[in-house]
DSSP file (Angstrom, degrees, kcal/mol; ACC not computed):
  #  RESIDUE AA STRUCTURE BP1 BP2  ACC     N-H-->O    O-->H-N    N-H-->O    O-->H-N    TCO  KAPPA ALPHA  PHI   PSI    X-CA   Y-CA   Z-CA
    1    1 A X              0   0    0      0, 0.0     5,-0.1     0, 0.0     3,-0.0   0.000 360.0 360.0 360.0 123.6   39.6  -31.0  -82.2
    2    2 A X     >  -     0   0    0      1,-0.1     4,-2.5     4,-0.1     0, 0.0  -0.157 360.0-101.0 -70.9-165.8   40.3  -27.6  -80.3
    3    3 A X  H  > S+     0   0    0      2,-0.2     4,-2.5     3,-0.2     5,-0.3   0.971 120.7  52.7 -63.8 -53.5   38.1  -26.7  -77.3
    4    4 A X  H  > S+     0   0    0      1,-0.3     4,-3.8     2,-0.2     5,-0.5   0.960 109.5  60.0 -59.8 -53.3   35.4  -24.0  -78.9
    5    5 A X  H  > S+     0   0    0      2,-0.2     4,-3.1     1,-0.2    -1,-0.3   0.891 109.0  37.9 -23.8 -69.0   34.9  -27.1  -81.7
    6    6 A X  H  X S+     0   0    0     -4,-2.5     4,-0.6     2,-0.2     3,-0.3   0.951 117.2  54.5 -68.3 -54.9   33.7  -29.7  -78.9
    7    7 A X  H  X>S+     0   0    0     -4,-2.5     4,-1.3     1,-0.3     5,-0.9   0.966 113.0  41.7 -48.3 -77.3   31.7  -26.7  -77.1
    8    8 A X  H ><5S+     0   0    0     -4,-3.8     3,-1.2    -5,-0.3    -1,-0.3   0.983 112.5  60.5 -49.6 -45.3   30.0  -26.1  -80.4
    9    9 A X  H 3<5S+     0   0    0     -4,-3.1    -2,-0.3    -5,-0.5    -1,-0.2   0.777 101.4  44.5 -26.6 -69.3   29.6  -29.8  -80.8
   10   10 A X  H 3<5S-     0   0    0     -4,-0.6    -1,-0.3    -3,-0.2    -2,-0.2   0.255 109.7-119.4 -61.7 -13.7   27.6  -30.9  -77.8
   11   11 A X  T <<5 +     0   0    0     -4,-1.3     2,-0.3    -3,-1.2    -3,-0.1   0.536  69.4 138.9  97.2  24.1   25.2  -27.5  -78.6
   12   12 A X      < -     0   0    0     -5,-0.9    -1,-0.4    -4,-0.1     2,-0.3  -0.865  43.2-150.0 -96.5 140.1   26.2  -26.0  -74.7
   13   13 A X        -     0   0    0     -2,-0.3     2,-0.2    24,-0.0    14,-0.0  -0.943  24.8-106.5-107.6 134.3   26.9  -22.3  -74.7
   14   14 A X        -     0   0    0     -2,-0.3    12,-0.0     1,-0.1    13,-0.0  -0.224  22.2-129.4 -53.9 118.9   29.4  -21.0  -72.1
   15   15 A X  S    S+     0   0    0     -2,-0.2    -1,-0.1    25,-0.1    -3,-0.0   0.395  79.0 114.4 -62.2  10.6   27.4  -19.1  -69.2
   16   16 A X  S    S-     0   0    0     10,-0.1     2,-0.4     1,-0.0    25,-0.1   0.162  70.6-126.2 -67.1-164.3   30.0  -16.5  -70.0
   17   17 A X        -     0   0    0     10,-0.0     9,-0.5    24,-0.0     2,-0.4  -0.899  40.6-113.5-132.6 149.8   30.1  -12.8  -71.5
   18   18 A X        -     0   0    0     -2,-0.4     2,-0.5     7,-0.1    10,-0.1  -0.814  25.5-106.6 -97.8 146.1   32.3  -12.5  -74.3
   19   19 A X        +     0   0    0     -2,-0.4     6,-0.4     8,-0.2     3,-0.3  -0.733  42.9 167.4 -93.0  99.4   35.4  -10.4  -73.9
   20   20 A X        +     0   0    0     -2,-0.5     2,-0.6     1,-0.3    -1,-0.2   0.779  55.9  87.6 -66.0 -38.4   34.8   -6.8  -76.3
   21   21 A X  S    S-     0   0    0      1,-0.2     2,-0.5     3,-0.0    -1,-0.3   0.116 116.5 -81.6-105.9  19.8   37.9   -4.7  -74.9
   22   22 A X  S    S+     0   0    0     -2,-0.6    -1,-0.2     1,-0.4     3,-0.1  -0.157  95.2 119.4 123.7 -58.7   41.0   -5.8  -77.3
   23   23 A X  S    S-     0   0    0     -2,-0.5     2,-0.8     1,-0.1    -1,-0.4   0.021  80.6 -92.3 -40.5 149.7   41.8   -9.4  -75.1
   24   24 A X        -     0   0    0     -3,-0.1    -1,-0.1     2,-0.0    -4,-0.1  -0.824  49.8-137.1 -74.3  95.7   41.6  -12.6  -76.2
   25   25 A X        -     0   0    0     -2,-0.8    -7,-0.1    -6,-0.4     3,-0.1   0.237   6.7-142.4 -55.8 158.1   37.8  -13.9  -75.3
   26   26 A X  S    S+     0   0    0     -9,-0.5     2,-0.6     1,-0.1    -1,-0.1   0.338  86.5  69.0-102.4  -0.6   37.1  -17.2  -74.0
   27   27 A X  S    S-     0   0    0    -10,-0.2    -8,-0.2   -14,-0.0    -2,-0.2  -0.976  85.2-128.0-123.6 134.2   34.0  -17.5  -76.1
   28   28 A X     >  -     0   0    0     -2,-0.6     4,-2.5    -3,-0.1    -2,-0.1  -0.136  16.7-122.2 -62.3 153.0   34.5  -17.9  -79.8
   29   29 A X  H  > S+     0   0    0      1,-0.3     4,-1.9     2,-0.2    -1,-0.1   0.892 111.8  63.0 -72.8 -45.9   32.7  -15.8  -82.0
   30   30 A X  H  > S+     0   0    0      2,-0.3     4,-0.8     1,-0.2    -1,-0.3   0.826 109.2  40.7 -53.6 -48.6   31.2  -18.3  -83.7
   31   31 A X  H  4 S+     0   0    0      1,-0.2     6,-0.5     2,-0.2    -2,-0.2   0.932 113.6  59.8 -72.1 -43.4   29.2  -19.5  -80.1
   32   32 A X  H  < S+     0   0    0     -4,-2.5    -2,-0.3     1,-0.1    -1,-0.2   0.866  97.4  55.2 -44.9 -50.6   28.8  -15.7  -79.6
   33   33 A X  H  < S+     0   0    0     -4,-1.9     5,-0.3    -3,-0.2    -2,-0.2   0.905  86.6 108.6 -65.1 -90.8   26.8  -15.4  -83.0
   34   34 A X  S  X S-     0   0    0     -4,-0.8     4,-0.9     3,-0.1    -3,-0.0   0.742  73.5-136.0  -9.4 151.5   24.0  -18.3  -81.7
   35   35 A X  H  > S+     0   0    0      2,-0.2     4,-2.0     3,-0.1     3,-0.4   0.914 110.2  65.8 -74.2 -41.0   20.4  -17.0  -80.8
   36   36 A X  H  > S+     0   0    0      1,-0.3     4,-1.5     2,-0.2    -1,-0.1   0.839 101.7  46.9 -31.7 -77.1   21.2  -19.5  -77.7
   37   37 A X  H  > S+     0   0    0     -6,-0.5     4,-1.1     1,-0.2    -1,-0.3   0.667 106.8  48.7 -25.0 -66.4   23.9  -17.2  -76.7
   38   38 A X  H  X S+     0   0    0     -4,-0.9     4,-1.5    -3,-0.4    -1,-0.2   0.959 111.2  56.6 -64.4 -69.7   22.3  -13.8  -76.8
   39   39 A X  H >X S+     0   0    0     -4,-2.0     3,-5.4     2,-0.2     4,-1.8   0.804 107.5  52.3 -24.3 -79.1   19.0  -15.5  -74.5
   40   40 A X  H >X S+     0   0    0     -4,-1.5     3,-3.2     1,-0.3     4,-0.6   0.759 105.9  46.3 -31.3 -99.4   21.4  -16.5  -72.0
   41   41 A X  H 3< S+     0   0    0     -4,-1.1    -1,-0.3     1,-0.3     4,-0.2   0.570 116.1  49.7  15.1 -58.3   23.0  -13.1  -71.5
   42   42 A X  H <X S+     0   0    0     -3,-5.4     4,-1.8    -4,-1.5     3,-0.4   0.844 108.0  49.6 -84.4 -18.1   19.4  -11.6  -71.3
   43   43 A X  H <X S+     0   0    0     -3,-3.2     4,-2.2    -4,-1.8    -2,-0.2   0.826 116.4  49.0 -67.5 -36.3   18.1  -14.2  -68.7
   44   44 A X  H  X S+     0   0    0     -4,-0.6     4,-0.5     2,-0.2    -1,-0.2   0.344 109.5  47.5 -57.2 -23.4   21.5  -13.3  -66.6
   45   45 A X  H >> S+     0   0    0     -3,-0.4     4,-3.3    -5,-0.4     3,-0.7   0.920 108.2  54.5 -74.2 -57.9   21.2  -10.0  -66.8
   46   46 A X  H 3X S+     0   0    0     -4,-1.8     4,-1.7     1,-0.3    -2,-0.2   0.944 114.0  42.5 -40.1 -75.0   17.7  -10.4  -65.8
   47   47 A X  H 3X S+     0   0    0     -4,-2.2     4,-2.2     2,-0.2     3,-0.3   0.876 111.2  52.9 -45.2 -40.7   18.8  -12.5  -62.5
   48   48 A X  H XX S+     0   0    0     -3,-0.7     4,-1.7    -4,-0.5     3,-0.6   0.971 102.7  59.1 -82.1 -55.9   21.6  -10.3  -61.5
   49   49 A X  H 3X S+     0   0    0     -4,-3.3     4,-1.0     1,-0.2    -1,-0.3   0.775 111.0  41.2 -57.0 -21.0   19.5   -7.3  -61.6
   50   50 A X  H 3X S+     0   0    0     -4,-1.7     4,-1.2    -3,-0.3    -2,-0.2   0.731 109.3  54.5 -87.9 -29.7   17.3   -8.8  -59.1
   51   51 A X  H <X S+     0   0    0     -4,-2.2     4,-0.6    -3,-0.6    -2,-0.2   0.878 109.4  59.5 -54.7 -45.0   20.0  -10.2  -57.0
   52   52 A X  H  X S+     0   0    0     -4,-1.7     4,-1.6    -5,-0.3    -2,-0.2   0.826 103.4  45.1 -41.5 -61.5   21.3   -6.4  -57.1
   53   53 A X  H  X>S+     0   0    0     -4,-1.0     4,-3.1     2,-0.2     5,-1.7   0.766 103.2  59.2 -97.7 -15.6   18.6   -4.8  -55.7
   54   54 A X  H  <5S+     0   0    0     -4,-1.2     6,-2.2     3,-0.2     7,-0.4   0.794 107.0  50.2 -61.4 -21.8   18.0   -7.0  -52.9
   55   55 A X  H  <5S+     0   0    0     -4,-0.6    -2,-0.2     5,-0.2    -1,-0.2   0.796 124.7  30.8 -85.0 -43.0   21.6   -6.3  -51.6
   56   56 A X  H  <5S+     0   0    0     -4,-1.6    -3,-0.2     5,-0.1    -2,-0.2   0.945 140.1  14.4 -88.4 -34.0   20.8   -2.5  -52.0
   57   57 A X  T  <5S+     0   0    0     -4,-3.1    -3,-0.2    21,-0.0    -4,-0.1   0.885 127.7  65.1-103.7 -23.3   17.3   -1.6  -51.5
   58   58 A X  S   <S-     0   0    0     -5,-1.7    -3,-0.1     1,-0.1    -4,-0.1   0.374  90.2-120.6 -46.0 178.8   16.7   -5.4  -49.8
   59   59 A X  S    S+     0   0    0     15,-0.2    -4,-0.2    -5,-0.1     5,-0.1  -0.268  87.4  99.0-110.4  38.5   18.6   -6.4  -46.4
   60   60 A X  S    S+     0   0    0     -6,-2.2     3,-0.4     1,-0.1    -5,-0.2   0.919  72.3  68.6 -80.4 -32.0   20.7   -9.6  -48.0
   61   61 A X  S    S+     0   0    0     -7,-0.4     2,-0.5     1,-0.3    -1,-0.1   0.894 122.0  12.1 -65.5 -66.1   23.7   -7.4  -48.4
   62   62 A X  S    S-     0   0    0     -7,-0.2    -1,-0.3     2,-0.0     2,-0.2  -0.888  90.7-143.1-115.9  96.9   23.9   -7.3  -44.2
   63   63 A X        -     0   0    0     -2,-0.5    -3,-0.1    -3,-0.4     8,-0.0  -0.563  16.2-172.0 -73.6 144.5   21.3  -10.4  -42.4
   64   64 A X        +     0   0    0     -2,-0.2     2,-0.3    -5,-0.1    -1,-0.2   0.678  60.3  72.0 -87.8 -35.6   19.8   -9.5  -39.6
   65   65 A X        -     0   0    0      2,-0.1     2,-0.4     1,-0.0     6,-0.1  -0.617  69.5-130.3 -94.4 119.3   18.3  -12.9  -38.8
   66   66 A X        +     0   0    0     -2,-0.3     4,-0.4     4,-0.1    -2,-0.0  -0.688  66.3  30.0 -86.5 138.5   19.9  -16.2  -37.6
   67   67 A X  S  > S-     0   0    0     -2,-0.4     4,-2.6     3,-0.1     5,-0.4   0.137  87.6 -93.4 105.7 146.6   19.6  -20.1  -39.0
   68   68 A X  T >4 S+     0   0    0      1,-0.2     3,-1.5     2,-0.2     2,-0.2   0.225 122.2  67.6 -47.8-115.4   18.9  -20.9  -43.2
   69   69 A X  T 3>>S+     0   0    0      1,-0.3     4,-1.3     2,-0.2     5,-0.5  -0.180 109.4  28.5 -35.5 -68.8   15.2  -21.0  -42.4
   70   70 A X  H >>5S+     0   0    0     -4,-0.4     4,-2.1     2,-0.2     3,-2.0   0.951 120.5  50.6 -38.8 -60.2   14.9  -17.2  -41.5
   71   71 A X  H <X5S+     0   0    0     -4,-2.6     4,-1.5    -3,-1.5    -1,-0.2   0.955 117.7  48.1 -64.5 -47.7   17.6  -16.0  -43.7
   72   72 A X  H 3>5S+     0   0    0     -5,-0.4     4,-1.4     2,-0.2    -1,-0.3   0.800 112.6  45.3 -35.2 -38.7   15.5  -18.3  -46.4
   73   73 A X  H <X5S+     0   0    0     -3,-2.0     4,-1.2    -4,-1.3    -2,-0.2   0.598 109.8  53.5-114.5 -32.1   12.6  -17.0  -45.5
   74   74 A X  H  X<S+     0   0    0     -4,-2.1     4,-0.9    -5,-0.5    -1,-0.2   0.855 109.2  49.4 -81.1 -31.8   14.0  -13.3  -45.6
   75   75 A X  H  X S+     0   0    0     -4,-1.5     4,-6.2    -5,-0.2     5,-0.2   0.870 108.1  54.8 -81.3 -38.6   15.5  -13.7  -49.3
   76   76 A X  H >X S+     0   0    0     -4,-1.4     4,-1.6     1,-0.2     3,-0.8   0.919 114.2  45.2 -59.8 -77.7   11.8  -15.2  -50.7
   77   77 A X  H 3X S+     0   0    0     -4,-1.2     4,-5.4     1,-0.3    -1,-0.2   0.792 110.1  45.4 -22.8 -62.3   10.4  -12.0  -49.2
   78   78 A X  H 3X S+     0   0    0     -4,-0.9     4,-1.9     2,-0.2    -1,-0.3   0.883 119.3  48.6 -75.1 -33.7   13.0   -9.4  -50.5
   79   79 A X  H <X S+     0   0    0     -4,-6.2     4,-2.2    -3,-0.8    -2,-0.2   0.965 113.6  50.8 -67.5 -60.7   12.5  -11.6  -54.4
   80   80 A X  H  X S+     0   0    0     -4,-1.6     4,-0.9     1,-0.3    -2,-0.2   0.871 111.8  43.2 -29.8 -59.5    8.9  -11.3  -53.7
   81   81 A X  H  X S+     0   0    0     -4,-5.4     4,-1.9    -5,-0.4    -1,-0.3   0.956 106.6  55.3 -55.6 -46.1    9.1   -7.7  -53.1
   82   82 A X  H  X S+     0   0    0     -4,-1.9     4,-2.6     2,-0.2     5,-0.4   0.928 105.8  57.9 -54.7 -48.2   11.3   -6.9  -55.9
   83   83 A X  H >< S+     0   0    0     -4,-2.2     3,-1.5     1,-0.2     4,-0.5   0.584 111.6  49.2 -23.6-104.2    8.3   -8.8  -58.4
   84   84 A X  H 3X S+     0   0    0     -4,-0.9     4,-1.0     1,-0.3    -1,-0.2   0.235 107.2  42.6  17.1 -90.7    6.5   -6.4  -56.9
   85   85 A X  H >X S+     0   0    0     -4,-1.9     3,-1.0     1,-0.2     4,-1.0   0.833 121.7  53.0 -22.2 -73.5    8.8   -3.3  -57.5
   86   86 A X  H <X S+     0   0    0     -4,-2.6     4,-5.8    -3,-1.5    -1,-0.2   0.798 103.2  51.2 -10.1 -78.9    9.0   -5.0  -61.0
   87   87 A X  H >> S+     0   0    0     -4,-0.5     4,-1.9    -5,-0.4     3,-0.9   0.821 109.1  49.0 -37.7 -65.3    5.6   -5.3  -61.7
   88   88 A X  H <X S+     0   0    0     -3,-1.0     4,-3.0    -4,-1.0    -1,-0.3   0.664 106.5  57.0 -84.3 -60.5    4.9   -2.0  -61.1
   89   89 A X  H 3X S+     0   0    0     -4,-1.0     4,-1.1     2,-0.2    -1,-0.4   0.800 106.5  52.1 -55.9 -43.0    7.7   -1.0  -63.2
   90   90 A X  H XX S+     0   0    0     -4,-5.8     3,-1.7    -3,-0.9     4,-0.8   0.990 105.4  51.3 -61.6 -69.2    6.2   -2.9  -66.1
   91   91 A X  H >X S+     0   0    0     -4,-1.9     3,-2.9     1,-0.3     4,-2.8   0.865 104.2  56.6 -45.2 -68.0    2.7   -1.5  -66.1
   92   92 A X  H 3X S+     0   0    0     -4,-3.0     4,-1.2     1,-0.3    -1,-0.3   0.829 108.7  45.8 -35.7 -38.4    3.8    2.1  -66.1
   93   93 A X  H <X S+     0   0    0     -3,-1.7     4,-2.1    -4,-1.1    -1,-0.3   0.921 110.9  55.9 -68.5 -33.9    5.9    1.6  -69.5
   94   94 A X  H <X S+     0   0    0     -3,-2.9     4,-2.6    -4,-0.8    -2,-0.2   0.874 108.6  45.3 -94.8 -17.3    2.9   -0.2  -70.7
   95   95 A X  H >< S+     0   0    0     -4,-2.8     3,-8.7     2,-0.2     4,-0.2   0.611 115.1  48.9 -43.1 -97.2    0.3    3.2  -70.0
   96   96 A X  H 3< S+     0   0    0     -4,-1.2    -2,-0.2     1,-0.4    -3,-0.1   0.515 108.0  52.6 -57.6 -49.7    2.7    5.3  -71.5
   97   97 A X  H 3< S+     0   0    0     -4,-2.1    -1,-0.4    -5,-0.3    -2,-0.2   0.863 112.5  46.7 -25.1 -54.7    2.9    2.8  -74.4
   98   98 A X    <<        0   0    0     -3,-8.7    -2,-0.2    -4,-2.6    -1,-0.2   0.912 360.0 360.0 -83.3 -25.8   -1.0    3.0  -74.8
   99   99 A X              0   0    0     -4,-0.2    -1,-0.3     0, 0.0    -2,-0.2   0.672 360.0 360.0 -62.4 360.0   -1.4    6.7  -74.7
């Protein structure tokens, strides 16, 4: 039984991106196809854009702070804010939506 077989088998989708450009992908088309798949992708995106701006508009990229606790205490803040940002960002699309 090749690999993509047992993958499909056990009903886990690879936390991967499938490869567009011409290469040979590590995720099968067939797992690519899944609603499963696609979720993932958007949930990842979702996280990595917030990871994103906390290293650019955030301070994570360079800490200022010493010991986890702070530097903990310093990422929950900069996620917090970004909600924020977020939020903010949602409502306006949904105005413009109601007008």
């Amino acid at each position: 039984m090749s690999r993509n077989k047992q993958v499909l088998a056990t009903y886990v989708a690879p936390r991967v991106a499938q490869n567009k450009s011409g290469r040979r992908s590590a995720v099968a088309d067939e797992i690519a196809q899944h609603d499963g798949y696609r979720l993932s992708l958007q949930r990842r995106k979702r996280i990595e854009q917030g990871l994103g701006w906390a290293k650019t508009v955030g301070q994570v990229r360079q800490v200022m702070v010493r010991g986890l606790q702070k530097v903990g205490q310093m990422f929950v803040l900069n996620m917090a804010a970004y909600k924020l940002v977020r939020m903010r960002s949602l409502g306006q699309v949904r105005l413009q939506d109601a007008r």
